[in-house]
C-alpha positions as CSV (number, residue, x, y, z in Angstrom):
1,X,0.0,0.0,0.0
2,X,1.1,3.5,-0.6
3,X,0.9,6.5,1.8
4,X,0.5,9.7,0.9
5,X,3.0,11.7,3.4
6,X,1.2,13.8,6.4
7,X,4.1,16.1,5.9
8,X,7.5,16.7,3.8
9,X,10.5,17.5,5.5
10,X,13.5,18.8,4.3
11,X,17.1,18.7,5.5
12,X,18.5,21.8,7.5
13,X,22.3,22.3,8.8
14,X,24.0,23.8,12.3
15,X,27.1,25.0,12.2
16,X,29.3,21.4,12.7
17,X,27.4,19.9,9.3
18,X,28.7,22.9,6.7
19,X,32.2,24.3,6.3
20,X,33.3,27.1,3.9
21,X,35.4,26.2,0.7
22,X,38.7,28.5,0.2
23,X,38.3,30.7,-2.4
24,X,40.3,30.9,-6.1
25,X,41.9,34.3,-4.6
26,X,43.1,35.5,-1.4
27,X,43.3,38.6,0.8
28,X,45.1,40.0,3.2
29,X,43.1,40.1,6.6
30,X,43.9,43.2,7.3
31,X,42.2,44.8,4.5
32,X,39.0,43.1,5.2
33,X,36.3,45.6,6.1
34,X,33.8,44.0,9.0
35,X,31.6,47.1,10.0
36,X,28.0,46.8,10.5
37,X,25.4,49.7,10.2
38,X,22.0,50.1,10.9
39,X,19.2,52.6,10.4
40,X,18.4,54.6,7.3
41,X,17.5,57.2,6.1
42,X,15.6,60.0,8.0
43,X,17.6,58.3,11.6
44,X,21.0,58.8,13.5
45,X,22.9,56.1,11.8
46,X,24.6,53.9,13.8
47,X,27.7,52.0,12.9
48,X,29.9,49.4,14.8
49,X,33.5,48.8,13.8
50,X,33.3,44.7,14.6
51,X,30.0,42.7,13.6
52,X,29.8,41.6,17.0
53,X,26.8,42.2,19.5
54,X,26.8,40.7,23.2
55,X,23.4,39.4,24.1
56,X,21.0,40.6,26.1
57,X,21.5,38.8,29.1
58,X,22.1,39.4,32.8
59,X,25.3,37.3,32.5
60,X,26.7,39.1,29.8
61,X,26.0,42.7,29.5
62,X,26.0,45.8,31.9
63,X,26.7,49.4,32.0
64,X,30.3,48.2,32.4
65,X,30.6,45.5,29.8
66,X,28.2,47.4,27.6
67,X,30.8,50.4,27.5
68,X,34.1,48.2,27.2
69,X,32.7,46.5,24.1
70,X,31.8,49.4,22.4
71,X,34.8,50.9,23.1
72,X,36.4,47.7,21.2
73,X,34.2,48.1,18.3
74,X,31.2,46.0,18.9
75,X,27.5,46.6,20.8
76,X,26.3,44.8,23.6
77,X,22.6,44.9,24.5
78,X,21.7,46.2,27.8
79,X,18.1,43.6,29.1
80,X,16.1,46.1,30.0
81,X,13.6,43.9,32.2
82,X,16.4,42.1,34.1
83,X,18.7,42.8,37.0
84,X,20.1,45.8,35.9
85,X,16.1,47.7,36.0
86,X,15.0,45.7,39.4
87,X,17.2,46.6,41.5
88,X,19.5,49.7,42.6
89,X,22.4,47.3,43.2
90,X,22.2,44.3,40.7
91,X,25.9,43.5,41.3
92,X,24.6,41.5,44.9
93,X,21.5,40.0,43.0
94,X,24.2,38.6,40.0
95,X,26.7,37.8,43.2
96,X,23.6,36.2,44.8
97,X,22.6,33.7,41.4
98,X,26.0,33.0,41.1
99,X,26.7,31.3,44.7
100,X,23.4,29.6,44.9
101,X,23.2,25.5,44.8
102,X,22.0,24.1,41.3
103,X,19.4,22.5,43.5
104,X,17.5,25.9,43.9
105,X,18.6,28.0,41.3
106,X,15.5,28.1,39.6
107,X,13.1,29.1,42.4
108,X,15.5,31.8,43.3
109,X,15.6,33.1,39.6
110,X,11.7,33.1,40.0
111,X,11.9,35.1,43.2
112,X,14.7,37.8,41.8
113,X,12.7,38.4,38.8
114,X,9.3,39.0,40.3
115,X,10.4,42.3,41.5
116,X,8.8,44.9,39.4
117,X,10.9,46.8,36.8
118,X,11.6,50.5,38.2
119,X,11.1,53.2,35.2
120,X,13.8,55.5,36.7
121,X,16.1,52.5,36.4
122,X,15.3,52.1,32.6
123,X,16.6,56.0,31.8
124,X,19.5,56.0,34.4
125,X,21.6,52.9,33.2
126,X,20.7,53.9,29.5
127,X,22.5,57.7,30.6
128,X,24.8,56.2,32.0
129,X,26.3,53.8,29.1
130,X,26.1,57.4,27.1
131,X,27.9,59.4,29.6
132,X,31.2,57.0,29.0
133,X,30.9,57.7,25.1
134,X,29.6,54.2,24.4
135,X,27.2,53.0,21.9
136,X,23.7,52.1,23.9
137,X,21.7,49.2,23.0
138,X,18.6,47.9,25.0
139,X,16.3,45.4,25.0
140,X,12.9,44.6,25.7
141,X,10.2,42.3,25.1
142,X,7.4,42.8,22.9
143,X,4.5,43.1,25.4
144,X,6.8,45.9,27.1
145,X,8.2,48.1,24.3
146,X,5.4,50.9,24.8
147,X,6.0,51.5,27.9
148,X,10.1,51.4,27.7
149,X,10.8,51.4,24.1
150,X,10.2,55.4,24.9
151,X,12.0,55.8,28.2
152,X,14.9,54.5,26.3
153,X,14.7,57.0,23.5
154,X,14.3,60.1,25.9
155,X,17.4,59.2,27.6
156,X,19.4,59.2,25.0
157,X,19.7,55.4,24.0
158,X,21.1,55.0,20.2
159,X,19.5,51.8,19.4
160,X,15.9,49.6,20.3
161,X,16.0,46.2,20.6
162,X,12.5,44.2,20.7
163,X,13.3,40.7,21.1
164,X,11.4,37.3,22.6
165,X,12.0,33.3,22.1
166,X,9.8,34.0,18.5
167,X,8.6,37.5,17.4
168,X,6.4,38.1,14.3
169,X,4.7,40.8,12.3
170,X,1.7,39.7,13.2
171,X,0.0,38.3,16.3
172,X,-3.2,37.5,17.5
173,X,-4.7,38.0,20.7
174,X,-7.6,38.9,22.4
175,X,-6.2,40.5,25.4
176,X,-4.5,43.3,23.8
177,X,-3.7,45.7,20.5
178,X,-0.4,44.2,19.2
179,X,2.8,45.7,18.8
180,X,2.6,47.8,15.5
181,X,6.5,48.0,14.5
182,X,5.9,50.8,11.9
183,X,4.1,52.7,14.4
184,X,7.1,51.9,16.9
185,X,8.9,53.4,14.8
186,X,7.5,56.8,14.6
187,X,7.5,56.8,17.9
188,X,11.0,56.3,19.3
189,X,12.9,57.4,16.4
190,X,15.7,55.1,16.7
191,X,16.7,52.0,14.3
192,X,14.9,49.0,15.7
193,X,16.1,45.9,16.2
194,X,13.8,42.6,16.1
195,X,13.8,38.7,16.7
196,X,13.8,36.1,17.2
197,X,12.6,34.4,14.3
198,X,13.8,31.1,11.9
199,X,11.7,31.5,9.1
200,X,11.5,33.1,5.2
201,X,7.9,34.3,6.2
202,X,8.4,35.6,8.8
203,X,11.6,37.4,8.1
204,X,10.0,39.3,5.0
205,X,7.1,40.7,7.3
206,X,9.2,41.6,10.2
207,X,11.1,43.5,7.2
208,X,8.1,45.0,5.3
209,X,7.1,46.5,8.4
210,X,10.4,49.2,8.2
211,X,12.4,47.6,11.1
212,X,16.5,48.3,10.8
213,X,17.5,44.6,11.8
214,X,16.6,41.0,12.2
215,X,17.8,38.6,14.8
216,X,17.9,34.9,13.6
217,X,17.9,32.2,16.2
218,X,14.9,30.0,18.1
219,X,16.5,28.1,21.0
220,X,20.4,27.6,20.2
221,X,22.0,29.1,22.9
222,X,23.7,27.2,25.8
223,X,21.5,28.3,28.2
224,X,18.6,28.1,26.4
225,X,16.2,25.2,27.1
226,X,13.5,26.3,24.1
227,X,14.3,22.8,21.9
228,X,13.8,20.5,24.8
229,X,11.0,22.1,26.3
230,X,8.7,23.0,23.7
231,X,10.2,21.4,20.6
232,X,10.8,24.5,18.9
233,X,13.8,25.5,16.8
234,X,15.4,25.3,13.2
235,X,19.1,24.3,12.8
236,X,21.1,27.8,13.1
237,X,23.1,27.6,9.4
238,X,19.2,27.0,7.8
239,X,17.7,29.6,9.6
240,X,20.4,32.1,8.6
241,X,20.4,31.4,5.3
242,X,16.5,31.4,5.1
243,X,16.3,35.3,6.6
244,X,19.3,35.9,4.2
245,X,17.0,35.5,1.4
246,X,14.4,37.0,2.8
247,X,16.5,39.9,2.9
248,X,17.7,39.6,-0.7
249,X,13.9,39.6,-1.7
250,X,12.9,43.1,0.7
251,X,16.0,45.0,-0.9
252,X,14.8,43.8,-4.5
253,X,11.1,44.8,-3.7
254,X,11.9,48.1,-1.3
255,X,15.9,49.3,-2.5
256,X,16.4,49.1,2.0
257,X,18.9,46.5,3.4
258,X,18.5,45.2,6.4
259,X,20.9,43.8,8.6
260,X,20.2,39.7,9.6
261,X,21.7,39.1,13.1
262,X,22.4,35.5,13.7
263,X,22.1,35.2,17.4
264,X,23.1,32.2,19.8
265,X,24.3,28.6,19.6
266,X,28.3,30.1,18.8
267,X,31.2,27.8,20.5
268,X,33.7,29.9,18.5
269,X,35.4,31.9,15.7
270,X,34.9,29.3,13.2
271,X,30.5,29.1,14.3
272,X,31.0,32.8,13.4
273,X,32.6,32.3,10.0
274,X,30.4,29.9,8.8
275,X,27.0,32.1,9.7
276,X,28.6,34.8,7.6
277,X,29.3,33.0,5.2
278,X,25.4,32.0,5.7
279,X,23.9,35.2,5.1
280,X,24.8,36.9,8.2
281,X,25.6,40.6,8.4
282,X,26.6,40.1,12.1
283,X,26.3,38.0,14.9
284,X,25.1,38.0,18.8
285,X,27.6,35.9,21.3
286,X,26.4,34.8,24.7
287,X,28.0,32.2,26.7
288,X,31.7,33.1,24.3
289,X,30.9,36.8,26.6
290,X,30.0,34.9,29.4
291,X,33.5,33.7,29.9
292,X,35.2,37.0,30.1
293,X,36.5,38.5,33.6
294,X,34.7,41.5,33.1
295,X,31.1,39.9,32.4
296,X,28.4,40.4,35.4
297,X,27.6,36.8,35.8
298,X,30.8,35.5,37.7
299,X,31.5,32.4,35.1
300,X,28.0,31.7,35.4
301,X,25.5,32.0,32.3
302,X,21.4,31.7,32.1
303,X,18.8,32.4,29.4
304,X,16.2,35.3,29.5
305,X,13.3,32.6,29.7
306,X,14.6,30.8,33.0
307,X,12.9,32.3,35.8
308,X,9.0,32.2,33.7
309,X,6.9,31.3,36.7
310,X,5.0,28.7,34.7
311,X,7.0,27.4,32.4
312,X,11.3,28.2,32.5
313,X,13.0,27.4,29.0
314,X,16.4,28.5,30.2
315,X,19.1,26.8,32.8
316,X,22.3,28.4,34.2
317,X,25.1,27.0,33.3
318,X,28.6,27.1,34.9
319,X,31.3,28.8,31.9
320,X,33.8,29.8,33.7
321,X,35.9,32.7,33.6
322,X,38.7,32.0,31.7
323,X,40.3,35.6,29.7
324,X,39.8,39.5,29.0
325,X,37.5,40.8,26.9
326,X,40.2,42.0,24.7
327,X,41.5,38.8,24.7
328,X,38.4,37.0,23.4
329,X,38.0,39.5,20.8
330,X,41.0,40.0,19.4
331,X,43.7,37.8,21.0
332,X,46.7,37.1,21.5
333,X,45.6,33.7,22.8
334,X,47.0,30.1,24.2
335,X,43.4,28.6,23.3
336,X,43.5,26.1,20.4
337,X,39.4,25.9,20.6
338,X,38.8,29.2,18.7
339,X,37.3,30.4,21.8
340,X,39.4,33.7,21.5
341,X,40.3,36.3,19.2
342,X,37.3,36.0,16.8
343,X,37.7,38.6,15.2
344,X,41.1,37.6,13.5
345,X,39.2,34.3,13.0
346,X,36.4,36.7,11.0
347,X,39.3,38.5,9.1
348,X,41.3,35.1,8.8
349,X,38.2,33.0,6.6
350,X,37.6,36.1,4.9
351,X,41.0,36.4,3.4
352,X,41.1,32.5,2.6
353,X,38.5,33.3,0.9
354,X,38.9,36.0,-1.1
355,X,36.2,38.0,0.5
356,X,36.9,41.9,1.3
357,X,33.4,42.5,2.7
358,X,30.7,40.8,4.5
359,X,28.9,41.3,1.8
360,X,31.3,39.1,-0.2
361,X,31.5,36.7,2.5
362,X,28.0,35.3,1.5
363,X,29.4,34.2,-1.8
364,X,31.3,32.2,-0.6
365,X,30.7,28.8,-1.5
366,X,29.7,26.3,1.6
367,X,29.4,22.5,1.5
368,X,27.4,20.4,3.8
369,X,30.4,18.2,5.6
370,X,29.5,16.5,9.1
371,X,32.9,15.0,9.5
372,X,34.3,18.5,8.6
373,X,35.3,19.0,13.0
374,X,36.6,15.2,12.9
375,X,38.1,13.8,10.0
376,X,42.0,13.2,11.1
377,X,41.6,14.2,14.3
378,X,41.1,11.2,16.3
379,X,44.4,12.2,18.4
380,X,42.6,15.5,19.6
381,X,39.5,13.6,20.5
382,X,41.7,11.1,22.4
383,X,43.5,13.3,24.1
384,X,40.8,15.9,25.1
């Protein structure tokens, strides 16, 4: 008997099952250009020298890391419903996650983040990342952005993030009017950031609706429990490449380009490379941040979604603290993982390449190889 197939699947990729094929030319590294812009016309533009963004995350970025990275050349996104808005002194409440027993981490994450978000908290730590020069990102969750998104604008924040596990163009409920981006953006008057999403579809409307950026990623971070817990997700190399052309097919129909963000599920420089080379304009690093001695979360790391009082999709995790930001970025380094200086990884697989821009990067040809972090190297695996 034949069966007509319920559904058609097709194959998609993460970062270990693709790797990038050298190109016919090469270039020097150093005359690479890796800066990322976003906005357009009629807003402040802002560019970055490094297409690098720190996650939003309690672990990763505060007013302090958020100024150090931009001061290297990247952003890193300030979570505007976390820690760093709930309480006066969020360094004790990070001290506080950090020291407590696996056993009852996630009841204390539930208790530290039912305290209400204070408004004057929102403004001050968004002045204060500007009074040190630095390049302000913040981030907040759909169902909040009209009452922050424009607390972050009057105090002088550059850009607005609006991010959750899966954010679309459209979205039903009966409870509430929906977040209307293009109205957003008349509002605040800053480029506006917005994700997560995995898909073509959805891509192209969160584009048509005159947003400055796309991030690209359902449930790939380390500390995200999203996959397991409600079965959600699409392979991190697909997903890019599927918002890539979703791009490609807004700048045909509108002449704008906006930026895709791949964001989460990096273990290092290569992970970067290859999303790049996926259709990435830039990416967003968690847990790799989460290492560095000056992140907030003391060598530990947890997702955004952990302390939901009904159903947590996140989980600390212990990443130790192991270099410098600087370091990390842009070495030197001792680490054979590709853990550290990414961005001469990122200049590195351009040159083999022959690429001089990002823009040339996703031309570069990629083939699907899952042996491609194994083949001759069962000494490493041995020995590791």
């Amino acid at each position: 008997m034949t069966v007509t197939p319920f559904k058609q699947f097709r194959r998609s990729y993460g970062f270990d099952e693709v790797a990038l094929v050298p190109g016919d030319v090469t270039i020097n590294p150093e005359q690479t250009e890796i800066d990322l812009t976003f906005g357009d016309a009629g807003l402040d533009k802002v560019t970055i020298d490094i297409p690098i963004l720190a996650s939003a995350m309690d672990a990763v970025v505060d007013v302090d890391f958020a100024v150090l990275l931009s001061q290297m050349g990247g952003l890193g996104v300030l979570h505007l419903e976390g820690v760093q808005t709930r309480y006066e002194n969020p360094a004790a409440v990070l001290a506080e996650i950090a020291r407590t027993p696996k056993d009852n981490i996630t009841a204390l994450m539930q208790k530290v983040y039912a305290e209400p978000i204070k408004d004057n908290l929102v403004g001050e730590r968004v002045q204060a990342i500007k009074r040190a020069g630095a390049v302000c990102a913040a981030a907040v969750v759909p169902a909040n952005t009209k009452q922050l998104g424009p607390l972050v604008a009057e105090a002088g924040g550059d850009i607005l993030v609006v991010a959750s596990t899966v954010t679309t163009a459209r979205h039903r409920s009966k409870s509430y009017r929906g977040l209307i981006f293009s109205e957003l953006a008349e509002q605040v008057k800053l480029p506006i950031i917005v994700g997560n999403c995995a898909s073509y579809g959805a891509c192209l409307e969160l584009m048509r609706t005159g947003i400055h950026g796309v991030l690209v990623g359902v449930g790939p971070g380390a500390a995200c429990t999203t996959r397991e817990v409600i079965g959600v997700g699409v392979p991190q190399i697909t997903a890019t490449m599927d918002c890539a052309a979703a791009r490609e097919q807004y700048q045909r129909e509108s002449g704008r380009y906006v930026p895709v963000i791949t964001d989460g599920g990096f273990r290092s420089g290569g992970d970067i490379c290859k999303a790049l080379a996926s259709g990435a304009d830039g990416v967003m690093l968690g847990s790799l941040f989460a290492k560095a001695k000056e992140a907030p979360g003391h060598g530990f790391h947890w997702g955004m979604a952990h302390p939901h009082p009904a159903l947590p999709r996140g989980t600390r995790i212990e990443v130790g603290v192991t270099s410098p930001l600087k370091q990390i970025l842009r070495g030197p380094t001792s680490r054979t993982d590709g853990s550290e200086n990414l961005v001469g990884a990122i200049r590195t697989a351009m040159g083999v390449c022959g690429a001089a821009t990002i823009r040339e990067m996703h031309q570069v040809e990629m083939v699907i190889a899952p042996s491609i972090t194994t083949e001759g190297k069962s000494y490493q695996k041995a020995q590791s």
